[in-house]
N, C-alpha and C positions, 0 to 999 in steps of 0.2 A: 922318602915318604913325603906324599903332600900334605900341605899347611892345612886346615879347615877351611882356610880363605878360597886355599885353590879348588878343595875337593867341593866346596860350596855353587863356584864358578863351572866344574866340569858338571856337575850335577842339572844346572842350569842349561847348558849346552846340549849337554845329553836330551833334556827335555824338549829344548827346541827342534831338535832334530828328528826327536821321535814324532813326536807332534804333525811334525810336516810329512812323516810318511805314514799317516795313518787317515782313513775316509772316515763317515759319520756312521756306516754302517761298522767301524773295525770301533768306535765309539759307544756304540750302541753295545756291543757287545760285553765290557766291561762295567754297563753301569752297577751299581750298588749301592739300593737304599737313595735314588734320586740322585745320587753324584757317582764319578769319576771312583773307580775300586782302587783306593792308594795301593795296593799291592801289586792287582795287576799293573798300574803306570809302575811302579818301584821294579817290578821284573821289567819293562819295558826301556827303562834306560838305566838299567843297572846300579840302582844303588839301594837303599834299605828305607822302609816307612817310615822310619826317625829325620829321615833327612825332608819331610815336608814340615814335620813341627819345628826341625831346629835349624832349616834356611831359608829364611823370610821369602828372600826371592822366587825361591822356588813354588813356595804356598802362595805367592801371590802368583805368578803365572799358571799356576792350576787353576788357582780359584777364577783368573781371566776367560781360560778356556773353557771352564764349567759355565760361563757368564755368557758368551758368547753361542756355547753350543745349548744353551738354554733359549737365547733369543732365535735359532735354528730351529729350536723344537725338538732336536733331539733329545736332550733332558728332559725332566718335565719341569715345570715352575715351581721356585721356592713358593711356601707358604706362606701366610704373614706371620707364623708362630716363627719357622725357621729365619724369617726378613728379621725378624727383632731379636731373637739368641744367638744372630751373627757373630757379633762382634761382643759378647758379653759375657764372660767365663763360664765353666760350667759349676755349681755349686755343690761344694763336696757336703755331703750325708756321713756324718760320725755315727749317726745312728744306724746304717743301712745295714750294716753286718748283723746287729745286734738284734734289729727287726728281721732277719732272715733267719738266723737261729730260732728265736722265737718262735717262726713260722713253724719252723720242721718239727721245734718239740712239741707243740701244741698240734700239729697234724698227727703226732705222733702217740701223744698219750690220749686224742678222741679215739685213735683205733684200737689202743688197747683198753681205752673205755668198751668200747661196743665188743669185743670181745670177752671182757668181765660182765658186761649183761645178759653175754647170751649162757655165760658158763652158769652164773647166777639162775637164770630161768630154769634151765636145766636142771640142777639140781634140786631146785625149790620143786621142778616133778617129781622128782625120785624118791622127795622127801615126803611127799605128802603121800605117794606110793605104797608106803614100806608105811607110813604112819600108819595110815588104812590095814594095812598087813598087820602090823602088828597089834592096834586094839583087837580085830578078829579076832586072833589067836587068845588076846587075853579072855575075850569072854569066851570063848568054845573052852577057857582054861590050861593051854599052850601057853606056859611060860617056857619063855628061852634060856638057858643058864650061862 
């Protein structure tokens, strides 16, 4: 079995070579979200998505070839938002779960609000209905037992 040094090394290889037999139209076709679709290159030279977060070399030769096939045209140009959260981690939200829960049960108890106002109205007819019924009755002298 190889080391991670070596699998890091064929991985790198692998990409050169794939690289070299591919046009900007076989480019074009995997793009995603402005860059390079890590999955389809990871089917491309055979190895797994993890292997561009966890072999520098390898993320830097993609990101080269995004660089280059950007000043081509083929890509489109970074933005100046994406220029500057380059290089700067992504900021983890402890609260995000907690505000997406939120979300649902509050989407959730507006619907069964509006469905207690409509049962509400409803009934508030039926009751003023039958109230009318029944004074009638009291005075014509129909009491009910």
């Amino acid at each position: 079995m190889a080391s991670g040094q070596q699998t890091a090394q064929q991985s790198l290889k692998a990409f050169e070579v794939w690289k070299a037999t591919q046009t900007d139209d076989d480019f074009k076709q995997i793009v995603y979200r402005g860059q390079l679709s890590r999955t389809e290159v990871a089917k491309g030279i055979g190895c797994g998505t993890s292997a561009f977060r966890q072999n520098p070399a390898l993320k830097n030769a993609v990101k080269a070839l995004e660089d280059s096939l950007r000043d081509k045209g083929v890509l489109p140009p970074l933005t100046e938002s994406a220029k500057k959260a380059a290089d700067k981690p992504k900021l983890y939200d402890t609260t995000a779960n907690r505000r997406m829960l939120d979300v649902r049960r509050l989407s959730s108890l507006e619907t069964e609000n509006i469905e207690l106002k409509a049962k509400v109205k409803e009934l508030e007819g039926k009751l003023e209905r039958f109230g009318e019924l029944s004074e009638t009755l009291s005075d014509m002298g129909f009491m009910p037992r």
